[in-house]
VOGULO-220735 format. One line per 8 residues: number of its first residue (from 1); their letters; for each residue z, x, y of C-alpha. Coordinates in pm, 1 decimal, decimal comma. Example, Ala and Ser with C-alpha at 12.3 -4.5 7.8 and 13.67 -1.06 7.14 Angstrom:
1 = as = 780,0/1230,0/-450,0; 714,0/1367,0/-106,0
This chain:
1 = xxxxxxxx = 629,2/1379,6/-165,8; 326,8/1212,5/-399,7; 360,1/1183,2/-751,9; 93,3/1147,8/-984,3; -157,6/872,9/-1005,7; -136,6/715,8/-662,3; -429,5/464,8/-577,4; -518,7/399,9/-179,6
9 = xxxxxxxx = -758,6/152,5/-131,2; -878,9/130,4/220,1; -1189,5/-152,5/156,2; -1242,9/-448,9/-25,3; -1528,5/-669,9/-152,1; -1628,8/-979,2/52,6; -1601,1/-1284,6/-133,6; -1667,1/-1527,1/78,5
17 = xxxxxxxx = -1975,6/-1645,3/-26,9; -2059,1/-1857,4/-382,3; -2466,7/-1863,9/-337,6; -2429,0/-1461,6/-384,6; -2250,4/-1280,3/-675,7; -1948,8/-1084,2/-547,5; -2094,2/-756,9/-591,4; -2421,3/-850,1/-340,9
25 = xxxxxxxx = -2199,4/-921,0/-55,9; -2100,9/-584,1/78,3; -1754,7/-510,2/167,9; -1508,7/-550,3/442,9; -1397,1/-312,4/711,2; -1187,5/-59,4/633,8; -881,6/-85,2/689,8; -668,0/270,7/857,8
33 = xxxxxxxx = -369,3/344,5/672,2; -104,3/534,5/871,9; 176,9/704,5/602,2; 491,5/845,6/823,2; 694,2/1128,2/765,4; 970,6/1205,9/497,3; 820,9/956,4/257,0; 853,4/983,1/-122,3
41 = xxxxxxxx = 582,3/807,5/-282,8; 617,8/792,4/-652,8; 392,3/792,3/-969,8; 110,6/516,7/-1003,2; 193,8/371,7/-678,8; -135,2/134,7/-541,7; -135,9/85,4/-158,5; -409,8/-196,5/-112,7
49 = xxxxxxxx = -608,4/-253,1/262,2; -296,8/-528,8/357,9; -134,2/-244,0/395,7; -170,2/-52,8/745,7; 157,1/135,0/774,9; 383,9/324,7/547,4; 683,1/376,7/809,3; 913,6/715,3/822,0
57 = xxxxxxxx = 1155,9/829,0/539,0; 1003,5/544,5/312,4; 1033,7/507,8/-71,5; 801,9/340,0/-253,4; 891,2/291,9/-603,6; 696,3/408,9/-925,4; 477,6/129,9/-998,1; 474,2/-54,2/-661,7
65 = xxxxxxxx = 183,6/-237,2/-575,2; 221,4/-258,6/-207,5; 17,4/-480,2/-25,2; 223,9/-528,3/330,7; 315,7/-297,3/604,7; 650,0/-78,6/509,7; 930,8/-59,6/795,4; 1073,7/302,6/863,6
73 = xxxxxxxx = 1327,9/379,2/643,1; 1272,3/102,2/367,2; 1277,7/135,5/-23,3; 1019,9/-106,1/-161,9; 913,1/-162,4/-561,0; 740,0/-455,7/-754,6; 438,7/-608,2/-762,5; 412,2/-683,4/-501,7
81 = xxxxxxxx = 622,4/-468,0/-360,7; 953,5/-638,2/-172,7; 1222,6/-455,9/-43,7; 1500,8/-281,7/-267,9; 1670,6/-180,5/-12,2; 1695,9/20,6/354,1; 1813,6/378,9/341,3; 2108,5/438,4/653,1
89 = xx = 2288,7/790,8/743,3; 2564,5/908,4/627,7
């Protein structure tokens, strides 16, 4: 499930440089994002390129800016995102 607004961003700007403005330097390599199964991602979530892995039956808060790798199973919110809590059976 995806609710409304969600922002993946796969690339970034390279900054390294301070002889060259920021937007003459290119931009990195992507980065592949992998998003498991059962996941609820909710409204104006942003997934930035730290972020490789979004693991099975995740929750990802409304609002969360997640910038690290999410384990399987794993409720995450905030900016940055940190763990709420992990989801168990019944």
């Amino acid at each position: 499930m995806i609710g409304r607004d969600l922002k993946i961003f796969t690339q970034n700007h390279q900054t390294e440089r301070v002889d060259v403005p920021m937007c003459q330097q290119g931009f990195c390599d992507v980065s592949p994002l992998t998003i498991g199964n059962d996941i609820w991602i909710c409204d104006s979530v942003i997934i930035t390129p730290g972020c490789t892995r979004i693991g099975d039956g995740s929750i990802l808060a409304a609002g969360a800016v997640v910038t690290a790798d999410v384990e399987p199973y794993t409720v995450v919110g905030g900016n940055p995102a940190k763990v709420i809590k992990r989801r168990k059976a019944q």
